[in-house]
C-alpha positions as CSV (number, residue, x, y, z in Angstrom):
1,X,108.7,101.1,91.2
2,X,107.6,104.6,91.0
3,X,105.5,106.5,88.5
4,X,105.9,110.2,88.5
5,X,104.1,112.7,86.5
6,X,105.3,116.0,87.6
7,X,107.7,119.4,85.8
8,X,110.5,118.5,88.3
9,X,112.1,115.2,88.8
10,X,112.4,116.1,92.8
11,X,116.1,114.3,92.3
12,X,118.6,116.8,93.7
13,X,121.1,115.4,95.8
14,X,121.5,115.6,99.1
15,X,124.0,114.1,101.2
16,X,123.0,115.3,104.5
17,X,119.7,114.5,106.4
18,X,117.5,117.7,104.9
19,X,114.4,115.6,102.3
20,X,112.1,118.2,100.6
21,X,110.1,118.7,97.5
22,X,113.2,118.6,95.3
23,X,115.0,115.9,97.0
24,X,112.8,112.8,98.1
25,X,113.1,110.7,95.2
26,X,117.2,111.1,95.6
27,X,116.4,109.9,98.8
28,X,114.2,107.3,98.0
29,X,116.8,105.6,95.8
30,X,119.5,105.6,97.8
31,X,118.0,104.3,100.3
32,X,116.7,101.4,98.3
33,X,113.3,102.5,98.6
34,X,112.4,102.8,95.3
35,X,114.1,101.0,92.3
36,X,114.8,103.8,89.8
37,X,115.9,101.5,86.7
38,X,111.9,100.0,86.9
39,X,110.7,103.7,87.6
40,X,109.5,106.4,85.2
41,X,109.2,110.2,85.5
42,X,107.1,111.6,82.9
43,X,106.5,115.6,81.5
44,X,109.4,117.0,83.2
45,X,110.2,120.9,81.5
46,X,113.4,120.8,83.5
47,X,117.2,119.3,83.2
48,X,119.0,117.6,86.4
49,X,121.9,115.6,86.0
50,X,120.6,113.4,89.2
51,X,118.3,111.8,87.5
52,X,119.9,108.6,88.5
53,X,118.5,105.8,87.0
54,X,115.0,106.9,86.2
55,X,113.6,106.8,82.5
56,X,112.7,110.2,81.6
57,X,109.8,111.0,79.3
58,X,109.8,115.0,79.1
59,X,107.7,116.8,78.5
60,X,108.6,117.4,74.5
61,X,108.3,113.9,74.1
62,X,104.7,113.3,76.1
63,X,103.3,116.1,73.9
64,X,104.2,114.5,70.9
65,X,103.2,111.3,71.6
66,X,99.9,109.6,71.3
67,X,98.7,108.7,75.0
68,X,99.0,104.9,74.1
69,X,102.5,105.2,73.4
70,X,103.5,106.6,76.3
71,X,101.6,104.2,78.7
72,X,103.0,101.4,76.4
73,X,106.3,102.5,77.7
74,X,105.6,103.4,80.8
75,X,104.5,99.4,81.0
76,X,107.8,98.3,79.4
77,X,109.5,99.8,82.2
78,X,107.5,99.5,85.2
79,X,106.3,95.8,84.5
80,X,103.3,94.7,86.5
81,X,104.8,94.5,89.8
82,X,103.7,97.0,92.4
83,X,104.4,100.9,92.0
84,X,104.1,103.8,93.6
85,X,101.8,106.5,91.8
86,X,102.3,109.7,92.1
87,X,100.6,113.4,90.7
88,X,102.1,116.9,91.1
């Protein structure tokens, strides 16, 4: 599982070998390193269409909810297995 707070899902696809800033979580899920439907990105400002599988809590919808909420959620989805943290 992965827990992202970031602007940016870092999900572009990319078939070829190039990871980067924008696509290592594509990568990460294709390649069965992370499992995206037990993975959240949260406070994203911008739109991909690769978002794969991940559950999306913009930006919008952090700000208008009250921080419980959100790590209520974040807990629905993640579970309490292990998980990646991440910050950027």
């Amino acid at each position: 599982s992965l827990v992202h707070f970031d602007a940016h899902s870092d999900t572009w696809a990319d078939e070829r070998s190039r990871v980067d800033h924008g696509t290592m979580f594509w990568h990460a899920v294709k390649e069965g390193v992370v499992d995206d439907s037990r993975s959240v990105q949260i406070g994203l400002r911008t739109t991909n269409d690769e978002t794969l599988g991940f559950t999306v809590l913009d930006a919008r919808a952090v700000h208008e909810q009250r921080p419980q909420v959100i790590a209520e959620r974040i807990m629905e989805v993640v579970g309490e297995k292990g998980v990646y943290l991440t910050f950027d």
